[in-house]
FIDOSE-846476 format. One record per residue: x, y, z of N, C-alpha, C, O in turn; residue in three letters. Coordinates in steps of 0.2 Angstrom, whole numbers, plus 2048, in hexadecimal, padded with zeros to 3 digits. Atoms other than C-alpha are relative to their C-alpha. Layout:
! residues N
XYZXYZXYZXYZALA ...
//
This chain:
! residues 340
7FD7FB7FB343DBAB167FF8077FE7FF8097F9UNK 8047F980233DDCDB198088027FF80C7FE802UNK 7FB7FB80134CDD9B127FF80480880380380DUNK 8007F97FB346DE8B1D7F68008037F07FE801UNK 8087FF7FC336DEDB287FF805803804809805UNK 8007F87FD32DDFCB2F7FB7FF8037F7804804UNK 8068017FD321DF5B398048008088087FC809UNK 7FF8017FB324DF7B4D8027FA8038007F5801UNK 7FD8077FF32CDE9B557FD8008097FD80580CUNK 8037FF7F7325DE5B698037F78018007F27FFUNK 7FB8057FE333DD9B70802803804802809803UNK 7FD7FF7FA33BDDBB818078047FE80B807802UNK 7FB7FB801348DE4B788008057FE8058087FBUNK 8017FC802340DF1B757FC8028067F6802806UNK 8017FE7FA340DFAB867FF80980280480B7FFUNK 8017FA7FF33DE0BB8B80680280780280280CUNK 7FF7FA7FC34AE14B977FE8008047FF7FC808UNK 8067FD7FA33EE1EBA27FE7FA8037FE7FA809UNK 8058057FB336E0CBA78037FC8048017FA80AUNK 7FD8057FC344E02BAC80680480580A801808UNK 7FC7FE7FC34FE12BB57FF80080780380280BUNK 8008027FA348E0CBC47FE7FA8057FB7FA80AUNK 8008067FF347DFBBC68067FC7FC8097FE7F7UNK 7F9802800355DEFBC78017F97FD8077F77FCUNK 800805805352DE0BBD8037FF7FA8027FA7F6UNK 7FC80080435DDE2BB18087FF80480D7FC801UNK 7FB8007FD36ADE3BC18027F98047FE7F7808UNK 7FF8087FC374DD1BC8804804804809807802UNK 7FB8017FA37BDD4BDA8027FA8027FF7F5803UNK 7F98067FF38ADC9BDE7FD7FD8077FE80280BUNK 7FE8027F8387DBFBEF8057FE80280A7FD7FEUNK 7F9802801393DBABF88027F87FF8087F6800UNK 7FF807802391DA7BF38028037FB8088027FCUNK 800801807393DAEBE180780280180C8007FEUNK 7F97FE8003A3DB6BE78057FC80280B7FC7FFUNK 7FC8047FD3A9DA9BF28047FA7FA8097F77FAUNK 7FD8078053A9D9CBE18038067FA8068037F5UNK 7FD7FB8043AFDACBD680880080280C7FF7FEUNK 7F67FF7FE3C1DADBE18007F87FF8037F77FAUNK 7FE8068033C2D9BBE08017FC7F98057F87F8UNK 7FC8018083C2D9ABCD8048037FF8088017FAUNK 7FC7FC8013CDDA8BCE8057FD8028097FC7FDUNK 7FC8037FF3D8D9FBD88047FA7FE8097F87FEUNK 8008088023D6D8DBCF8058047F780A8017F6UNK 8007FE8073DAD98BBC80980280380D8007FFUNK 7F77FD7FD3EDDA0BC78027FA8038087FB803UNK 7FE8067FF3F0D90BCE8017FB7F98067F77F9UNK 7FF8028063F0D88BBD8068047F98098037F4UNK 7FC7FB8043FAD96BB57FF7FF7FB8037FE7F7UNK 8058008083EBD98BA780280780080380B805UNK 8017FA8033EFDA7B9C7F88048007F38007FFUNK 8078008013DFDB1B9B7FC7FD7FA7F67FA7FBUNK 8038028053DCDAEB8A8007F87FE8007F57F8UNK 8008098013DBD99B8E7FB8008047F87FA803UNK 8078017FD3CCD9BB9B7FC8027FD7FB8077FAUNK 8068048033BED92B957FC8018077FF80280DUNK 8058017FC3ADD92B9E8027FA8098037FA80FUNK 8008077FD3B0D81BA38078018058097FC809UNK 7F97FE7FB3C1D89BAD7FF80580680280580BUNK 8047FB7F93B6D96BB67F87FF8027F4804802UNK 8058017FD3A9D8DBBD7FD80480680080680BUNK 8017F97FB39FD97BC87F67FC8017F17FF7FFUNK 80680480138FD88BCD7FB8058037F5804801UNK 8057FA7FF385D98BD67FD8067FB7F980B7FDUNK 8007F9806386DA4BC67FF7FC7F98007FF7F4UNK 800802806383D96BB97FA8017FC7F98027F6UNK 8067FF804371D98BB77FE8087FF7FC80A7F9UNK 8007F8801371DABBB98048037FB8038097F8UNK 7FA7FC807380DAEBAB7FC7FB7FB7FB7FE7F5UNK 806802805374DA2BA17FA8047FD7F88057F8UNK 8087FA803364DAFBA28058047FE8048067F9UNK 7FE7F9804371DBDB9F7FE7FE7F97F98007F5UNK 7FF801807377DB6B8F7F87FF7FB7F78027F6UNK 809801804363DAFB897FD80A8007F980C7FCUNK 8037F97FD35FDC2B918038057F97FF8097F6UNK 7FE7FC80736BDCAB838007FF7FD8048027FAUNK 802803809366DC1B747FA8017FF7F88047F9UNK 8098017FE353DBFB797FD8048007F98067FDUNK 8067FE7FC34EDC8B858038097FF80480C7F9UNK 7FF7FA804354DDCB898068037FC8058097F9UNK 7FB7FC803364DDDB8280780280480C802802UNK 7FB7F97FC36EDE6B928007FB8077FA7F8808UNK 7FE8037F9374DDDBA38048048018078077FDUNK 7FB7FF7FD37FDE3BB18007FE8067FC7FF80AUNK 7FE8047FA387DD9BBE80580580580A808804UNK 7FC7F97FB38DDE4BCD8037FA8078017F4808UNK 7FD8057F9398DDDBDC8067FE8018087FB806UNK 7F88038003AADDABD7804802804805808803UNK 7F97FB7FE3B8DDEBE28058007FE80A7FD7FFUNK 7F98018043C3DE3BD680580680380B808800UNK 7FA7FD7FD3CADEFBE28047FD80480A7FD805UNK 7F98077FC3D1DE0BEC8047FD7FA80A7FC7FAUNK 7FE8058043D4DD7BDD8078047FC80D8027FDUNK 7F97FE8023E0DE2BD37FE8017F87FA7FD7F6UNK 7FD80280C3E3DE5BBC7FE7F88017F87F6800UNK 8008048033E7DD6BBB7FC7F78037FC7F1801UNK 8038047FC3DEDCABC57F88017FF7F47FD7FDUNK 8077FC8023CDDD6BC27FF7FB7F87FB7F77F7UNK 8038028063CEDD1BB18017FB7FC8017FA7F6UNK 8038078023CFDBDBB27FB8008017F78017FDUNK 8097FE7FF3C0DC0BBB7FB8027FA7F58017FBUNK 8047FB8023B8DC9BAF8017FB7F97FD7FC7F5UNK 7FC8048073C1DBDBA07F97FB8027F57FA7FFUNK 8018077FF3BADAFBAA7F78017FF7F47FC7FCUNK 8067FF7FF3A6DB6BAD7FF8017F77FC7FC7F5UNK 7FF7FF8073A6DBCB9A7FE7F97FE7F87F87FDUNK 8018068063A9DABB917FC7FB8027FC7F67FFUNK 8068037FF39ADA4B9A7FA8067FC7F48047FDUNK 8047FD804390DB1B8F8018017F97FC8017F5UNK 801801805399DB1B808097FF7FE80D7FE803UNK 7FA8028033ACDAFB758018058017FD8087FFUNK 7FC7FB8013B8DBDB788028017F98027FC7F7UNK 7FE7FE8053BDDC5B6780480680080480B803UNK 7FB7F88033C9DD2B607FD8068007F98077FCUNK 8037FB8013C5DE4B638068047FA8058097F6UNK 7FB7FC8043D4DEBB598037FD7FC8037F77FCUNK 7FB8038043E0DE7B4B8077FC80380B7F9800UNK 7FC8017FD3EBDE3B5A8017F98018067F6803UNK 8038067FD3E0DD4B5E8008028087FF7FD80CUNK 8017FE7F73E0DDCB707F67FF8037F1802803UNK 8078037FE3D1DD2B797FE8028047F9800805UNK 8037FD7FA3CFDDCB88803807800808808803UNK 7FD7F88003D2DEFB857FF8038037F9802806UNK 8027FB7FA3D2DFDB927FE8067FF80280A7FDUNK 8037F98013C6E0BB9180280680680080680BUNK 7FD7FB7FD3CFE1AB988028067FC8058047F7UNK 7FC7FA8013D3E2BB948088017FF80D802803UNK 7F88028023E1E2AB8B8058087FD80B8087FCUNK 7FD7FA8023E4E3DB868018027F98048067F6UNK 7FF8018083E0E3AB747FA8057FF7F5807803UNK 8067FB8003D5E47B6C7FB7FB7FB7FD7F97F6UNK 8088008033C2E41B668018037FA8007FF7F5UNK 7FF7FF80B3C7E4AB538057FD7FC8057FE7F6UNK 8008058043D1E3FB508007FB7FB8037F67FDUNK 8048088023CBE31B428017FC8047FD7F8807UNK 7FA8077FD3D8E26B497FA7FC8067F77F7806UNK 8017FF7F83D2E28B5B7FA7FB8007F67FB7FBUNK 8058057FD3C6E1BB627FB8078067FF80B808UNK 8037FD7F93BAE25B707FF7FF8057FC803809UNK 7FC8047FC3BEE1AB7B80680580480680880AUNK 7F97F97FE3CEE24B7D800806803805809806UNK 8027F97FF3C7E33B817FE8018097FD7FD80DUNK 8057FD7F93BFE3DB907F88027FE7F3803801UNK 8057FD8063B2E42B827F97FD8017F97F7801UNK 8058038013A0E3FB828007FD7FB8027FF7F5UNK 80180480839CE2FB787F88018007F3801804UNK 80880480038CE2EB6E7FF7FA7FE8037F57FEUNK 8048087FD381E1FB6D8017FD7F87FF7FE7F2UNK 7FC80680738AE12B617FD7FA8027FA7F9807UNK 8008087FE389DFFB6080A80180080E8057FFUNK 7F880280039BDF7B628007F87FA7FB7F57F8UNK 8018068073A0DE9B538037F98058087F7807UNK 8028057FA39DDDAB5F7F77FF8017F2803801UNK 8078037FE38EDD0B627FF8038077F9804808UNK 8037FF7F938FDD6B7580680480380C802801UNK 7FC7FD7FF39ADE4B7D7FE8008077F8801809UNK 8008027FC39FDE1B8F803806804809806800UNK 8007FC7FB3A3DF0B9D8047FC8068007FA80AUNK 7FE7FD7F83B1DEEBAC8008048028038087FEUNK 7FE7F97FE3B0DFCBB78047FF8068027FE80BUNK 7FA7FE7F93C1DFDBC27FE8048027FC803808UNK 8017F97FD3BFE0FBC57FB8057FC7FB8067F6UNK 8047FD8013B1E19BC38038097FD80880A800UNK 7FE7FA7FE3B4E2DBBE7FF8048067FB80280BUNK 8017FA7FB3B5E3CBC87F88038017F5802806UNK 8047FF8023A8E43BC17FB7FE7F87FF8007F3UNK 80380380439BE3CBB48047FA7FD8087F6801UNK 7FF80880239FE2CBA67FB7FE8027FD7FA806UNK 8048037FE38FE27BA88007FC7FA8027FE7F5UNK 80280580538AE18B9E7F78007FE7F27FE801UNK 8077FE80337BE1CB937FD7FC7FD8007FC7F8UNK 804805806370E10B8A7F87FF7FC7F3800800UNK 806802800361E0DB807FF7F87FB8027F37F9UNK 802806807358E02B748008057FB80080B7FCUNK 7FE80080735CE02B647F87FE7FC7F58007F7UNK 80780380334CDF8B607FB8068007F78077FBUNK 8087FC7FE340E05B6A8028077FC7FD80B7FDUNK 7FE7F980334BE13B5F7FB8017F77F98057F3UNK 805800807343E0AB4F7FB8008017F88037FDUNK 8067FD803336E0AB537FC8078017F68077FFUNK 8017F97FE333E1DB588018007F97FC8017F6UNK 7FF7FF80833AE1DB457FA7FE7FD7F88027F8UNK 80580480332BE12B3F7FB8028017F78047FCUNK 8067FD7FE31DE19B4A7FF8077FB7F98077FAUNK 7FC7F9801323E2BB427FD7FE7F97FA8037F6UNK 80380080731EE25B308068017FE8058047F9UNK 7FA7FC804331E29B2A8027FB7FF8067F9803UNK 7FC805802336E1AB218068007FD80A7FC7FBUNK 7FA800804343E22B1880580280580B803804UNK 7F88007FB34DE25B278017FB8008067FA7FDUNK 7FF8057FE34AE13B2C8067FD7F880B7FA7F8UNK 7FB802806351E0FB1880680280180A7FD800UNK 7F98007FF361E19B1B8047FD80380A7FD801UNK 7FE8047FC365E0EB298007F97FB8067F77FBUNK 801807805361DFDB1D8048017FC8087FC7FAUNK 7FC7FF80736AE06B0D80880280480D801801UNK 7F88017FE37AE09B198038067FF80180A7FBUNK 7FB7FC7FF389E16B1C8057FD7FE8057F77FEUNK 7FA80180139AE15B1680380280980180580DUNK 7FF7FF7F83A4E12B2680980080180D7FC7FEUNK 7FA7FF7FF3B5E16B2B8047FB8038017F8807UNK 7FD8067FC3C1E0AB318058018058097FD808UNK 7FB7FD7FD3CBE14B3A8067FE8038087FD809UNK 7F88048013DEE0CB367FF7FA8028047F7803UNK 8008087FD3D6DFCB3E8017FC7F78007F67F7UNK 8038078033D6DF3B2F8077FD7FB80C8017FCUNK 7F98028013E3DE9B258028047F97FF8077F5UNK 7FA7FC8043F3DF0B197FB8007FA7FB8057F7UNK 8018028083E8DE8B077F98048007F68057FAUNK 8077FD8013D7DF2B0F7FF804801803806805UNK 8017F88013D0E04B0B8008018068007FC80AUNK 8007FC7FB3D0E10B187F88008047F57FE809UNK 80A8038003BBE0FB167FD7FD7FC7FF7FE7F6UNK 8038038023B1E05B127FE8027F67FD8087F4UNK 8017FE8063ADE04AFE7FA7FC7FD7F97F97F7UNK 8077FE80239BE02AFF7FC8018077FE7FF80CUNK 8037FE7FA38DE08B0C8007F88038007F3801UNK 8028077FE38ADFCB197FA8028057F8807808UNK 8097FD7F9379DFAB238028018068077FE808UNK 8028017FB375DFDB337FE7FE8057FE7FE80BUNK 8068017FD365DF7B337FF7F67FC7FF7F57F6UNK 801806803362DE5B2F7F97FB8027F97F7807UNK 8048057FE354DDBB2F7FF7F97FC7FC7F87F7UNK 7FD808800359DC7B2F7FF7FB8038017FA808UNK 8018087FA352DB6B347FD8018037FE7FE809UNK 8077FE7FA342DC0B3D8038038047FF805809UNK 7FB7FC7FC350DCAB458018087FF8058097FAUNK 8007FA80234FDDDB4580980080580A7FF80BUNK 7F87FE7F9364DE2B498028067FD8028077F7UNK 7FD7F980236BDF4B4A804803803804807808UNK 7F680080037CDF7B4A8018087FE80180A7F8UNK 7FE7FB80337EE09B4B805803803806802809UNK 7F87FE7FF38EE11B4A8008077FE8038087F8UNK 8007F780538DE24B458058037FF8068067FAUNK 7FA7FD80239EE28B498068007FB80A8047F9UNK 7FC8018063A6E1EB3D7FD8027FA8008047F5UNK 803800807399E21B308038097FE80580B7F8UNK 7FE7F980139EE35B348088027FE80B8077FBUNK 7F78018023B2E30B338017FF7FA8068037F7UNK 8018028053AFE29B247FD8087F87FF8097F2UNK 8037FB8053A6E39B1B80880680380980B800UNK 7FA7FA7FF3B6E45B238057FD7FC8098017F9UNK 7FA8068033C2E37B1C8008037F88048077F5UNK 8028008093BAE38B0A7FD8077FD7FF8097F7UNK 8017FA8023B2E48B0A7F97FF7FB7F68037F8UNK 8088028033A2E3EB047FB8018037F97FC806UNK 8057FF7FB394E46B0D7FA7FC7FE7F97FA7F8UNK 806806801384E3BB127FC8057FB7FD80A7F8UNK 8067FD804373E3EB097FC8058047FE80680AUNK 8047FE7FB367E48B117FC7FB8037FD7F9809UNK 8038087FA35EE3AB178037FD8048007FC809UNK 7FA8027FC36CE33B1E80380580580780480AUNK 7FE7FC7FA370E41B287FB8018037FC7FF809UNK 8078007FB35EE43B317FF7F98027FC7F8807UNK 8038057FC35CE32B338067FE8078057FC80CUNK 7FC8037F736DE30B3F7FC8098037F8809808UNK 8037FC7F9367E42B477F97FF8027F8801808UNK 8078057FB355E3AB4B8037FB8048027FC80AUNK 7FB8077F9360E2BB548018058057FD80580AUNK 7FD7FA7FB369E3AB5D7FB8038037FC805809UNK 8077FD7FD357E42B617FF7FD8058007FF80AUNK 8048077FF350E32B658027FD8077FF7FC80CUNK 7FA8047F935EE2BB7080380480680680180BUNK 7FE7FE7FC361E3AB7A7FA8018057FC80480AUNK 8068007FD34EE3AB828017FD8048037F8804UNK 7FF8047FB34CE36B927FC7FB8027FE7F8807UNK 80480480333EE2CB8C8057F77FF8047F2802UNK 7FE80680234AE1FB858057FE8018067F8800UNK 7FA8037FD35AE1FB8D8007FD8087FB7FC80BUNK 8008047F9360E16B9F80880380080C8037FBUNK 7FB7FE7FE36FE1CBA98027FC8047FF7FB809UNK 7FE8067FC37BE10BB080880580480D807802UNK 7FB7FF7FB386E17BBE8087FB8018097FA807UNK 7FD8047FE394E0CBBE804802806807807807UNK 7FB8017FA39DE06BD08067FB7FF8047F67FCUNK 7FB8038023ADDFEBCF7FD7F78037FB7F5809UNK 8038077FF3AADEBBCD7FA7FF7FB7F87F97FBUNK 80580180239ADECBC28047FE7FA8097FE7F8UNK 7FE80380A39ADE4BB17FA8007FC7F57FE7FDUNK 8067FF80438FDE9BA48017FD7F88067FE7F5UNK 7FF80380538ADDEB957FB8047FB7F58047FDUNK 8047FE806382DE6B848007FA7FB8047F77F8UNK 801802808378DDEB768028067FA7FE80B7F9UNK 8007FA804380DEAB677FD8017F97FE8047F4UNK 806800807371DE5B5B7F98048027F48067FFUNK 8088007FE364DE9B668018078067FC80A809UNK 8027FC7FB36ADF6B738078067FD80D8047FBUNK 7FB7FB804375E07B6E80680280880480080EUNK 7FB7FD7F9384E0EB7C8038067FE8048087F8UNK 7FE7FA80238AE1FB818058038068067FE809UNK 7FD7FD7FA393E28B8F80080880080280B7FBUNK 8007FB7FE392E37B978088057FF80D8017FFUNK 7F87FE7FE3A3E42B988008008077FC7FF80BUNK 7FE8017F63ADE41BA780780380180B8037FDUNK 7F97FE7FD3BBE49BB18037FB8058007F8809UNK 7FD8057FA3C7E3FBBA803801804805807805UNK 7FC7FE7F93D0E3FBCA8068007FE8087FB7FAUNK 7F87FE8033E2E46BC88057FA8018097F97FDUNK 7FD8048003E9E37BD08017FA7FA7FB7F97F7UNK 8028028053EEE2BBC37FA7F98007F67F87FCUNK 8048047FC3E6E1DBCD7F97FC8007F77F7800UNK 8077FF7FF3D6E23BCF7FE8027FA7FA8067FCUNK 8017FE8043D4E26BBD7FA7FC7FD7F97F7800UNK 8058048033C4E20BB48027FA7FC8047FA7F6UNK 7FB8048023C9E10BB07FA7F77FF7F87F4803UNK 8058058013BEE01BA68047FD7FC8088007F8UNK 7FF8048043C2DF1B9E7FB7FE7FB7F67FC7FDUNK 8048058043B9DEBB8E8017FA7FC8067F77FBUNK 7FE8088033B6DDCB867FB8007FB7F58037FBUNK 8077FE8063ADDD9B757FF7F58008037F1800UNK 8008087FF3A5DC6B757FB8007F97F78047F8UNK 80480480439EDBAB677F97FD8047F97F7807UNK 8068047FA38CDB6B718007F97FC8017F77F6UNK 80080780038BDA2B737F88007FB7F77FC7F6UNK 80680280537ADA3B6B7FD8077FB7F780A7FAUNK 8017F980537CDB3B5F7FB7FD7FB7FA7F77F9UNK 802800808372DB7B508038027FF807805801UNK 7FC7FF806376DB5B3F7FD8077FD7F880A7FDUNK 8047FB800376DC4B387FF8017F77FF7FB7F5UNK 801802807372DC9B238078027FF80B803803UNK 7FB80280537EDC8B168028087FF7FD80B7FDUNK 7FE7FA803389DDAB167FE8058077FF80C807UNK 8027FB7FC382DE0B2680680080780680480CUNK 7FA8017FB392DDAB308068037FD80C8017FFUNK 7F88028053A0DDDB248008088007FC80C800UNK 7FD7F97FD3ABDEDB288088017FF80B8057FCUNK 7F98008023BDDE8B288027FA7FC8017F47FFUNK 8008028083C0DE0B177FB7FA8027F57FB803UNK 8038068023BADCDB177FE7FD8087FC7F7809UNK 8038037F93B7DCBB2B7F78028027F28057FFUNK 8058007FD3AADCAB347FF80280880280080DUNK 7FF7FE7FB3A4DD5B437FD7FC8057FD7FF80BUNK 8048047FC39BDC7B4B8087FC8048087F9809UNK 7F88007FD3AFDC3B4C80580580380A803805UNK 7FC7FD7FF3B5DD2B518048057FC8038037F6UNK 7FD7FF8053C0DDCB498097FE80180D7FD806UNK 7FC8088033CEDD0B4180780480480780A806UNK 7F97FF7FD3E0DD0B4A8057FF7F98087FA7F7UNK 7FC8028053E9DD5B3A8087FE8018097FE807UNK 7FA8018003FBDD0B398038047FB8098047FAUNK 
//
């Protein structure tokens, strides 16, 4: 088994931005068979009086979307990483009707899991009036430009109810195509900083008996079972040095602002517009997310307003020993754990 590698990687998930910003192969448009057997599960799942969290695949059949939510899922383990399915009317549908829909299309790609110490399975990205300096604070919460993290999930999944007023754009690249800009570059000691790992913040998610941060680095970078995976999270790793007061190495601070370089080229990023009804699925080993800042419309309403969901993919990779582990003895391939 390789530890670590610095040789370029040429797999489908290792994509360039500039090539696929205008071509649409990465996009599923809904027809109206898919919608017609779509309101029908919907209707079959509130005629049964299922909670969301008891629909199963096999309760949201959808026989025109089966082979299609198949390539997704093969598509974000395999192939690029990034799907977006467009076409919901979740202005007709409503909160809570929107997101069985969106319950139900999910668990045909992968297990819902925990994003918070709440165990809250389906969380709502809105501007919440919380300020970005925060540690606490998620950025999520915010109006704030996010930069380009992974999420602690095999796969992180995008409702869009309401779009912004202005910008929120949804930003992404490879993560693969970022290493290897690192690798071509001859800098293997950025790519080591990523392998040798950050201390990372836990930011009050984790349970009463575990530290505040982590009490050894963890990687970002892994390479496992012929699997190159890279989980970068900079926010936390930077919460983590304001917490403790332990500044990174030099090497560790140039290696996240090369990412930051890297990632904001127009070279390597893609921008996704969301319209209300879209749903965007990430692989968070192989593809990085960010958002633009945004203003909202005054009405409460018409507020920028997204569902997310963090899923176990049905056919994930294993990842190595240490390179999942964040809140005490869990596992992010689980989420982060529903303390009590």
């Amino acid at each position: 088994m390789k530890n670590r590698m610095y040789e370029p990687i040429n797999e489908p998930c290792a994509w360039l931005g500039s090539e696929l910003q205008d071509e649409k192969s990465w996009l599923t448009q809904l027809t109206s068979r898919n919608l017609e057997e779509i309101e029908a599960a919907l209707q079959n799942v509130k005629a049964r009086n299922l909670k969301m969290e008891e629909i199963s695949p096999s309760d949201f059949a959808i026989p025109s979307l089966e082979s299609t939510l198949k390539h997704i899922g093969e598509d974000l383990e395999n192939g690029r990483g990034f799907s977006l399915i467009r076409g919901l009317p979740v202005q007709r549908w409503g909160t809570e009707d929107s997101a069985l829909v969106y319950w139900g299309l999910s668990t045909h790609i992968g297990t819902p899991v925990s994003q918070n110490h709440k165990g809250d399975l389906l969380v709502p990205v809105r501007d919440a009036g919380l300020s970005a300096s925060d540690l606490n604070v998620r950025g999520p919460q915010t109006s704030a430009k996010l930069y380009y993290h992974s999420d602690f999930a095999d796969i992180v999944g995008l409702l869009c109810m309401h779009p912004a007023k202005e910008g929120g754009v949804s930003r992404i690249c490879s993560s693969i195509s970022i290493y290897n800009a690192l690798a071509e570059s001859g800098r293997t000691d950025l790519i080591d900083a990523f392998y040798d790992g950050y201390y990372f913040d836990r930011k009050g998610e984790q349970a009463p008996d575990v530290a505040a941060v982590s009490d050894h680095p963890i990687p970002m970078l892994s390479w496992h079972d012929d699997r190159l995976s890279f989980r970068y999270v900079p926010g936390w790793a930077e919460s983590a040095v304001k917490r403790t007061g332990k500044a990174w190495r030099q090497v560790q601070r140039e290696a996240i602002d090369e990412v930051n370089r890297l990632s904001n080229l127009p070279l390597f990023y893609l921008d996704m517009n969301f319209q209300p009804g879209d749903i965007q699925f990430l692989n968070n080993y192989c593809v990085l997310h960010s958002r633009t800042a945004f203003v909202d419309f005054p009405e409460p309403e018409r507020k920028r307003f997204l569902q997310r969901i963090w899923l176990r993919a049905h056919r994930g990779r294993d990842l190595a020993n240490d390179f999942d582990h964040l809140f005490g003895t869990a596992s992010t391939r689980d989420g982060i754990p529903a303390h009590q």
